[in-house]
C-alpha positions in Angstrom: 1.9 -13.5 -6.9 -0.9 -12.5 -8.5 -4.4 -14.7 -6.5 -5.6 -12.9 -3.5 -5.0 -15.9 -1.8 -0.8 -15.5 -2.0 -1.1 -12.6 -1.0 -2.9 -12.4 1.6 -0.4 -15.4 2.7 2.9 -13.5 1.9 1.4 -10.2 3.6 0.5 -13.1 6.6 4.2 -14.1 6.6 5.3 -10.4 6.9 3.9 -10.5 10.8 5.2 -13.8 11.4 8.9 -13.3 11.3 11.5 -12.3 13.9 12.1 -9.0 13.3 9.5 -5.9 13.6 7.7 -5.6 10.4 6.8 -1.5 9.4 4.5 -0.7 7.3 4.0 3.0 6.4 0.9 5.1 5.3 1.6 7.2 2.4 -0.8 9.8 1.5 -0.2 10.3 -1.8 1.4 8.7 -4.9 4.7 10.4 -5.1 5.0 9.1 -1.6 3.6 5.4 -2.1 6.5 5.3 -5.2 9.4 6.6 -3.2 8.3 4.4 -0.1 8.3 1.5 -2.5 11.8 2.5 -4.1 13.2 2.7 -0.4 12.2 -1.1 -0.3 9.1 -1.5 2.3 7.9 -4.4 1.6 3.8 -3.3 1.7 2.0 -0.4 2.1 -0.7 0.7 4.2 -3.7 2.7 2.5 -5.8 5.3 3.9 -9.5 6.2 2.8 -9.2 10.0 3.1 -5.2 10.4 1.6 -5.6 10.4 -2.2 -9.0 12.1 -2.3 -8.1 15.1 0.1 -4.3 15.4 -1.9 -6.2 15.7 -5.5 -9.6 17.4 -3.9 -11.7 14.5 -5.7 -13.9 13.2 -3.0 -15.5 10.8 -5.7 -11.9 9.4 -6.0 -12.7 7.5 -3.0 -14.8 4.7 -4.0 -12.5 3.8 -6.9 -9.3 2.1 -6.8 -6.0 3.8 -7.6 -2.8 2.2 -7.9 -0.3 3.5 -6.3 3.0 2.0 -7.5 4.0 -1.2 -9.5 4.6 -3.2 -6.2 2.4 -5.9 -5.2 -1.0 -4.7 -3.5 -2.4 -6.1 -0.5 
């Protein structure tokens, strides 16, 4: 999966099944691993998280990844 287009259609098909789909908010990147590791199948992000966790308020505006699981 690796166009923007599949995945925004997989995330899509995450809210179209039968059962509840759960998406946690990690705040930093041990926590983004170990929620991946547990299986969840996305992440959510927050703006604040990563830049308040490592006090780099410049952090913000660039893109960090988080674990090797697919972004959405």
């Amino acid at each position: 999966m690796s166009t923007q287009a599949a995945k925004g259609q997989a995330f899509h098909a995450l809210h179209e099944r039968d059962h509840p789909f759960i998406i946690p908010n990690p705040w930093d990147t041990g926590t983004a691993r170990l929620l991946a590791y547990l299986g969840y199948e996305a992440l959510a992000t927050t703006s604040a998280g990563y830049p308040q966790a490592t006090s780099s308020v410049s952090t913000c505006r660039r893109r960090c990844p988080l674990c090797s699981g697919p972004h959405f």
